[in-house]
C-alpha positions in Angstrom: 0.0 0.0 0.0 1.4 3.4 -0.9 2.3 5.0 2.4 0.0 8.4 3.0 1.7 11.6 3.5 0.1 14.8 5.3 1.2 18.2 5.3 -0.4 21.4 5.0 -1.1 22.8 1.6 0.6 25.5 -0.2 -1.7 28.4 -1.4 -0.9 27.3 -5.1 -2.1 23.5 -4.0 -6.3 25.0 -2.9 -7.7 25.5 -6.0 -7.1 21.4 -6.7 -8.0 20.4 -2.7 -11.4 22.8 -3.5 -11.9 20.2 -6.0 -11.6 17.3 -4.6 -13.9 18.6 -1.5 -16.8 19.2 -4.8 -16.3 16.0 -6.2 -16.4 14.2 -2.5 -19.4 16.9 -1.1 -21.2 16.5 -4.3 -23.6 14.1 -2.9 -24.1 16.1 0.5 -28.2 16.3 1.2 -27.3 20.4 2.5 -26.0 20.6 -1.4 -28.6 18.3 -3.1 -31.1 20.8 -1.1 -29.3 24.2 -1.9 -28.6 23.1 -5.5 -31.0 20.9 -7.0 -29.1 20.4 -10.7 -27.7 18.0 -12.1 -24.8 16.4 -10.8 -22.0 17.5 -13.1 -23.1 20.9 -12.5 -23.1 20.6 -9.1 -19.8 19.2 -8.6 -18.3 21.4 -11.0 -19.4 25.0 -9.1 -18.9 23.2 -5.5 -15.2 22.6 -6.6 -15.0 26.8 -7.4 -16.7 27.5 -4.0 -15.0 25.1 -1.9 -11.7 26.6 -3.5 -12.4 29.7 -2.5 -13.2 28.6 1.1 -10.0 27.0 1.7 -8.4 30.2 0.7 -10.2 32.4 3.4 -9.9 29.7 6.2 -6.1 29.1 5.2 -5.7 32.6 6.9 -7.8 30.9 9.8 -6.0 28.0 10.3 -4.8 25.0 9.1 -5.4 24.0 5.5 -3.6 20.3 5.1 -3.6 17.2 2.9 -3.0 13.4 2.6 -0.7 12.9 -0.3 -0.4 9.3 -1.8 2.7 9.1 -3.9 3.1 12.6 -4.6 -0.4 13.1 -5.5 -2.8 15.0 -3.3 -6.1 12.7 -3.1 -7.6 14.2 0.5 -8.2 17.7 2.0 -8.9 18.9 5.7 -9.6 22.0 7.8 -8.9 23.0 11.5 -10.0 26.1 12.5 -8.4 27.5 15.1 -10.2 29.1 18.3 -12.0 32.2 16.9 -11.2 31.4 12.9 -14.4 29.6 13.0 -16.2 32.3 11.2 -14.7 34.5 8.6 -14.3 38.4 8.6 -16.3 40.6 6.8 -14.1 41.5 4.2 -13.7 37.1 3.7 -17.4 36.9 3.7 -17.8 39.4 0.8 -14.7 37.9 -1.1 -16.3 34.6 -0.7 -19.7 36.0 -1.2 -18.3 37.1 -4.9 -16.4 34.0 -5.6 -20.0 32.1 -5.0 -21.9 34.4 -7.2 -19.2 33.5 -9.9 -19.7 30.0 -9.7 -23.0 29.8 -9.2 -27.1 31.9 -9.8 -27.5 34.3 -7.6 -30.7 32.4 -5.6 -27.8 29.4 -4.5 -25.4 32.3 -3.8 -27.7 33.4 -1.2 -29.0 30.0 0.0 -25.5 28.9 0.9 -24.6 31.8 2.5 -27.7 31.7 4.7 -27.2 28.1 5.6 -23.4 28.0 6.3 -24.1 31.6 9.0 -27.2 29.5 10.4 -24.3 26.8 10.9 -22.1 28.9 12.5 -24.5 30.4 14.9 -24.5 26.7 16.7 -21.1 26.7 17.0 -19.9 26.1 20.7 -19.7 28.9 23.1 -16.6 28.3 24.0 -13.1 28.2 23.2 -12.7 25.5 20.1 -11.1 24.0 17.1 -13.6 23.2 14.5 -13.3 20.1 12.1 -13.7 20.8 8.5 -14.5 20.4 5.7 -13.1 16.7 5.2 -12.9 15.2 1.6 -11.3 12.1 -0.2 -11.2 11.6 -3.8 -14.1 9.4 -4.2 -12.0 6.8 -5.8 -9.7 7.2 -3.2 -12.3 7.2 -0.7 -12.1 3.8 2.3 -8.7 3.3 1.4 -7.0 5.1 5.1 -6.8 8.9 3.5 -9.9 10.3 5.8 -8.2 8.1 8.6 -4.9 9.6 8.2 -6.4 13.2 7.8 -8.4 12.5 11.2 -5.9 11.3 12.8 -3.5 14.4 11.8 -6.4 16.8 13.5 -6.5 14.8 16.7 -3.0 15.4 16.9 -2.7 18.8 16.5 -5.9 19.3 18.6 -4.9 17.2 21.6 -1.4 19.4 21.2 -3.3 22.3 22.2 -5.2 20.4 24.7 -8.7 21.9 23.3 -12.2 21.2 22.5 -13.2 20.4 19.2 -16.4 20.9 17.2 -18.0 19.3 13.7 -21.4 18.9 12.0 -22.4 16.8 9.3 -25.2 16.5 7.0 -24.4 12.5 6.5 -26.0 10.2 9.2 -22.8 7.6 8.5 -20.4 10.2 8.7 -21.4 9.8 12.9 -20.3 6.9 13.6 -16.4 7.5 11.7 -16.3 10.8 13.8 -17.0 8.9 16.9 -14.3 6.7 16.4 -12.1 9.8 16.7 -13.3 10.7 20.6 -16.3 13.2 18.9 -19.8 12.7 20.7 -23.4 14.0 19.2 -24.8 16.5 21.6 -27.7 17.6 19.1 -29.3 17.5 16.3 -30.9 20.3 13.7 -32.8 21.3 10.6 -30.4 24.0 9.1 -31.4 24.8 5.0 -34.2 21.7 5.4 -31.5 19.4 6.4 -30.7 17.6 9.3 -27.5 18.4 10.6 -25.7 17.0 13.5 -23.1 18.4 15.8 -20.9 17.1 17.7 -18.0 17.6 20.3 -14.9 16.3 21.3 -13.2 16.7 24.8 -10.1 17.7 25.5 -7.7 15.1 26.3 
């Protein structure tokens, strides 16, 4: 098996990881809600969008990959304490980047569901997981293992809490393999959502 490399990205390396995150995301029920089109569409604009979000939250945190020979195939965030939510100057960059990608109606729908996420963020001092993507064709093969394991790391380092949601009912039980526990769960955009926490260790 190719041995999996993790590092963070170079600016240069986003527009690719934004990508991958569209063609893994693609399928999302927050997405299939927000943009009811067909699939190729979908994926296609969701790589543009996501690209543009890695930019603003590289300035937030950590942006960083899992690599198999050479070849980037999976992409995570960590947000650090207080980068969970972008300025507004990031807002209206990324604001313009969606309009560019996408009608104005999806602009606007995304915009409102992704502030209506933020607003349940913790209270409290936290890292925040996300987004994670694999290559779909990469995707069960260790990649979102590694890229897990390289945010526990790094979170239990700074000996913090941690926050995620997710729109994907068997995304819950891989997070709780990783120390994360559901506290709730939401409708956010007519989607159920759930979020979860992980203690420090």
């Amino acid at each position: 098996m190719t041995p999996i490399q993790i590092r963070d990205l170079r600016p240069e390396e986003l527009p690719a990881a934004g990508a991958i995150a569209g063609r893994a995301l693609a399928d999302s029920p927050m997405f299939h809600e927000v943009y009811p089109t067909n699939a190729g569409k979908r994926t296609a604009a969701l790589g543009q969008i996501f690209g543009a979000l890695l930019k603003a939250y590289a300035s937030h945190g950590r942006v960083f990959g899992a690599f198999g020979a050479g070849t980037l195939l999976g992409v995570s965030v960590i947000r650090e304490p207080g980068g969970s939510q972008l300025s507004a100057l990031e807002k209206l960059a990324f604001g313009k980047a969606v309009a560019a990608a996408v009608s104005l109606g999806f602009s606007v729908s995304l915009q409102k569901v992704m502030s209506d996420l933020a607003l349940r963020d913790p209270q409290v001092r936290h890292f925040h997981l996300g987004p994670v993507a694999v290559e779909p064709s990469y995707q069960r093969k260790g990649y979102g293992t590694a890229l897990m394991q390289e945010f526990c790391r790094r979170v239990d380092l700074a000996r913090e809490i941690s926050a995620a949601e997710t729109d994907r009912k068997a995304v819950i039980p891989f997070l709780t393999k990783f120390g994360f526990k559901e506290l709730t769960s939401a409708a956010v955009g007519g989607v159920s959502h759930a979020f979860l926490v992980r203690s420090r260790t």
